[in-house]
N, C-alpha and C positions, 0 to 999 in steps of 0.2 A: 504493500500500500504506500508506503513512501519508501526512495532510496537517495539520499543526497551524497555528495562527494566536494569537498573543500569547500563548503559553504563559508563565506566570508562577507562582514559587512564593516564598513571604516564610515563614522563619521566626522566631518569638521565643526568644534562648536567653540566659538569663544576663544576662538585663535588657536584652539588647537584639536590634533587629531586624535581620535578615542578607536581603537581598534576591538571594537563590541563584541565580532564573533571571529575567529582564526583558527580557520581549516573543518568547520566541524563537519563529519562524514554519518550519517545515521540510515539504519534499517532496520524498517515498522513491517513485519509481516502482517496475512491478514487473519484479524478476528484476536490479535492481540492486544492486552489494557497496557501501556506504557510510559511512565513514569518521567519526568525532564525534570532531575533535581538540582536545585543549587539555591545560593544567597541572591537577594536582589542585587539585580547590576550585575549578575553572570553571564548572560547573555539569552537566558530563556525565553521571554519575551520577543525580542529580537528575532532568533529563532523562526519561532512559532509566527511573528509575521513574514516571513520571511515565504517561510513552506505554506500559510495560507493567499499568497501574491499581493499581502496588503505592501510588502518593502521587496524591492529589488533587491538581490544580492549585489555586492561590489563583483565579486567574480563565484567560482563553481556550480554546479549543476543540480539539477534536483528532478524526480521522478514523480510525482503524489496522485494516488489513485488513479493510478497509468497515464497521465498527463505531461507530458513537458512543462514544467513551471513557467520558463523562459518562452517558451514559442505559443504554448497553448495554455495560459491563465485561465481563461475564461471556461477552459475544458473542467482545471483544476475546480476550481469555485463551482461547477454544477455537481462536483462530486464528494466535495466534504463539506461537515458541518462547521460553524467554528462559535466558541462562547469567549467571547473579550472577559478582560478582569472588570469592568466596569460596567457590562450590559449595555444594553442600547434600548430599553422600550421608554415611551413616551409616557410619562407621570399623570399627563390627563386622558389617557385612551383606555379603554376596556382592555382585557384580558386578552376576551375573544376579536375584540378589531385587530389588537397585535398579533394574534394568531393568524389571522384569515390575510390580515395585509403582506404578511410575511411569507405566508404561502401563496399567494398571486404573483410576490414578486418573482419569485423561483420558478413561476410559468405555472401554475397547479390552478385551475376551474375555481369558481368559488364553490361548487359542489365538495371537489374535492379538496379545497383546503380546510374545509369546514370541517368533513367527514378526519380526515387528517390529525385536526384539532381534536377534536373528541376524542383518537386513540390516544394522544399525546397526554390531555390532561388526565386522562383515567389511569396513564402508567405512572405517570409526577404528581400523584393526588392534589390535583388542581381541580377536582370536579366543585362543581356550586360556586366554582368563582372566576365566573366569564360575563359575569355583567358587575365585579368590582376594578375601581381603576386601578390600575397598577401603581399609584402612588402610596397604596393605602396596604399593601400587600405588605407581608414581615418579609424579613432579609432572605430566611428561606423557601419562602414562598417567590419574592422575587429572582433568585438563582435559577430556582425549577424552572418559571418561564423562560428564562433566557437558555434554559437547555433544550426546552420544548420548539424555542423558535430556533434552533440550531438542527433540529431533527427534523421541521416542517418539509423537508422536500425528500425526507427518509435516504441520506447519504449513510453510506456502510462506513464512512471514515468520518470522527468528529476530533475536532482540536477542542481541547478546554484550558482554557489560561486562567490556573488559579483561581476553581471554581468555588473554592470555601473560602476565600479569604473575608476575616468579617463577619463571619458567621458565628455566631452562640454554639457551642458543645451539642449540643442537642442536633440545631438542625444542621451541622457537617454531618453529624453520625447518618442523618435522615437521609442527607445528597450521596453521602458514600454510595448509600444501601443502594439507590435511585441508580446510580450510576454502576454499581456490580448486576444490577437485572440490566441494564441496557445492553451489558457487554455481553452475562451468560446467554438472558436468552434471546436475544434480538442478533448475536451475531455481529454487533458494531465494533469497528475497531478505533480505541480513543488512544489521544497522545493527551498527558495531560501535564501542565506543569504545574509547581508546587515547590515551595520552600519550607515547606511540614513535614518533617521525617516520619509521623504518623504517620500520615495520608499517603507518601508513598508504599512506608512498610504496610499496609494495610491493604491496598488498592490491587497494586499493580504486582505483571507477570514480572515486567522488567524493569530497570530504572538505569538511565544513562545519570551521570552525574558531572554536571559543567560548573568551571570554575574559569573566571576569568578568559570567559569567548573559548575554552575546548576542552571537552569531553575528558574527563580523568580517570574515568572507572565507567564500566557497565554491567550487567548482571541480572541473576536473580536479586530478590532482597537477602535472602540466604545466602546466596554465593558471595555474594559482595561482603555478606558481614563476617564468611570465612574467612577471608580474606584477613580481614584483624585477627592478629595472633593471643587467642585465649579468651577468658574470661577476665574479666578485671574485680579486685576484691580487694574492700575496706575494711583496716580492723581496728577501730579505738581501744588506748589503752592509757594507761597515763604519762603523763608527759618526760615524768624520767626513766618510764621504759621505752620510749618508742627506738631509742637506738639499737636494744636488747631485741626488741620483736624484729627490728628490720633486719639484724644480722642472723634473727632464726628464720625468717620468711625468705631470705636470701638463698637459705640452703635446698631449700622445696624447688623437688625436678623440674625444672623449665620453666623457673619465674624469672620475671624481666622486666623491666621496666618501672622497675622501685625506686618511690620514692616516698618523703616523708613529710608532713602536715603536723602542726599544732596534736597532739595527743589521737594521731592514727598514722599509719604503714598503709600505703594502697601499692601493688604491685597486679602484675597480669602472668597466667597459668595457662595452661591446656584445657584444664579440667579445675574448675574452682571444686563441683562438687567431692570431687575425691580428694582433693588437697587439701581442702579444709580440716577434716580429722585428724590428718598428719599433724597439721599447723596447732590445731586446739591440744594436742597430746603434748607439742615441743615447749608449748607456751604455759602449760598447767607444768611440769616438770621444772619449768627454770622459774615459777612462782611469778609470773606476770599474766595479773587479771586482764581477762579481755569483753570490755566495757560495752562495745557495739561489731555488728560483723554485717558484710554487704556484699552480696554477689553477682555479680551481674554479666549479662550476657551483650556480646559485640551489639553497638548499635550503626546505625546508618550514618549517624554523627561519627561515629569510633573509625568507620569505613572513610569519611572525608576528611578527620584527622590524621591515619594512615598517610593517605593521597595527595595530602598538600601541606600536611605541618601546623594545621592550625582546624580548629573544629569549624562544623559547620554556623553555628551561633556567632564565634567569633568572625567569621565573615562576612554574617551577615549587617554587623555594626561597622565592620572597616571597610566595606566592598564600595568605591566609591559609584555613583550614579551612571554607572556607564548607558545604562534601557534610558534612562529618561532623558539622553540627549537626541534616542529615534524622535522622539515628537519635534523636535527642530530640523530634522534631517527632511 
């Protein structure tokens, strides 16, 4: 469904050049859910208009629902769906105007965009609110629509840009769900981006993971978090043992990456669960109480710390604005 190759975009802003996306290569088989993780200002965004023809690339090529991007846009856009971070319905229009107008425009009958609409809002439990305006609608009730008008001309390929951002706990939980039937059983295949390590881990088959305009890792959510070496495990104890714990925790098979904190030892293992006995046995013997204990398993953050030396969190406060200079481009 998409195959790009050196996709790259340079903007000039402010007297100077911002190189957004550099070299990035990707392939979306079909009827796969896929993931585009990273910090704002990585280049997702960018991206993702890039492959739906809203932005020319500066140079490489691109494939999307057997489309030439470059020669034949127009082909592209009759065949995927796309939902912007921001939405687009009109705050004094009906539900169902937004529905039906959205489907005409995509060439659909008023019969059939109508009929259309009705399937859409009965899978995004939007029924009984086609004569509210969409101003008046909650945050997750506004999302649904705009994934409803993204599906109005029923493309098997939809782009989602950060469909939960903004949303209450509850109703991401709800668009998740919304969004795992579209894919099981409708057969759609989504690209979705997201700087939520839940929502990837949770979502999706696969997640590419960009950093700074190109791709650092891709994977399962599993594969990827192999990829970190071990479990990582917290042990408080008190302050004038913690030298004592770190040179027992030291000795434990294939620990690495020890280091020491105010009254605890965090170090990373193979296998926290089996090490850990070992460690409570060395540590009850050499008479240091162990006050608190934490075990944890690789995350997707632990995965882009790996891959770039700095976590995912932390990049996404230092990452500077490189997406918000497309809108001057």
């Amino acid at each position: 469904m998409i195959r790009a190759r050196g996709l790259t975009r340079r903007f000039s802003a402010r007297g100077r050049t911002i190189d957004a996306v550099k070299g990035v290569d990707i392939d979306v088989g079909a009827g796969e859910l896929v993931g585009f993780l990273g910090p704002n200002g990585a280049g997702k965004t960018t991206t993702l208009r890039m492959l739906t023809t809203l932005l020319r690339p500066t140079s490489g090529e691109a494939t999307v629902g057997g489309c030439d991007l470059l020669k034949d846009p127009l082909g592209v856009r009759k065949r995927i769906g796309y939902v912007a971070q921001g939405g687009g319905t009109a705050p004094e229009c009906k539900v169902t105007e937004e529905i039906d107008l959205q489907g005409r425009l995509y060439g659909l009958s008023k019969a059939e965009a109508h009929q259309r609409g009705l399937v859409l809002t009965e899978q995004l439990d939007l029924t009984g609110l086609g004569e509210r305006l969409t101003k008046t609608l909650s945050g997750g009730q506004r999302r649904r629509l705009d994934v409803a008008l993204g599906l109005i001309h029923d493309p098997k390929l939809i782009f989602l840009d950060e469909p939960s951002t903004g949303l209450d706990p509850q109703s991401r939980a709800n668009l998740w769900e919304h969004i795992r039937r579209l894919h099981a059983d409708h057969g759609v295949t989504v690209f979705l981006t997201t700087h939520y390590l839940d929502e990837a881990d949770a979502l999706c088959d696969r997640i590419l993971v960009i950093d700074n305009g190109e791709i650092v890792a891709e994977g399962s959510p599993d594969s990827l978090k192999a990829r970190v070496s071990g479990d990582g495990v917290k042990i408080g104890v008190p302050a004038e043992s913690v030298s004592a714990a770190a040179e027992i925790a030291a000795k434990l098979a294939g620990a690495h990456e020890l280091t020491t904190v105010e009254n605890a030892v965090q170090f990373r293992v193979p296998r926290g669960d089996t090490a850990m006995p070992e460690l409570l046995r060395a540590l009850d013997t050499a008479g240091i109480p162990m006050r608190s204990m934490q075990v944890t398993r690789p995350t997707l953050d632990d995965v882009f710390l790996t891959m770039t030396g700095r976590t995912l969190r932390d990049a996404e406060q230092a990452t500077p604005a490189a997406e918000e200079s497309s809108h001057v481009a």
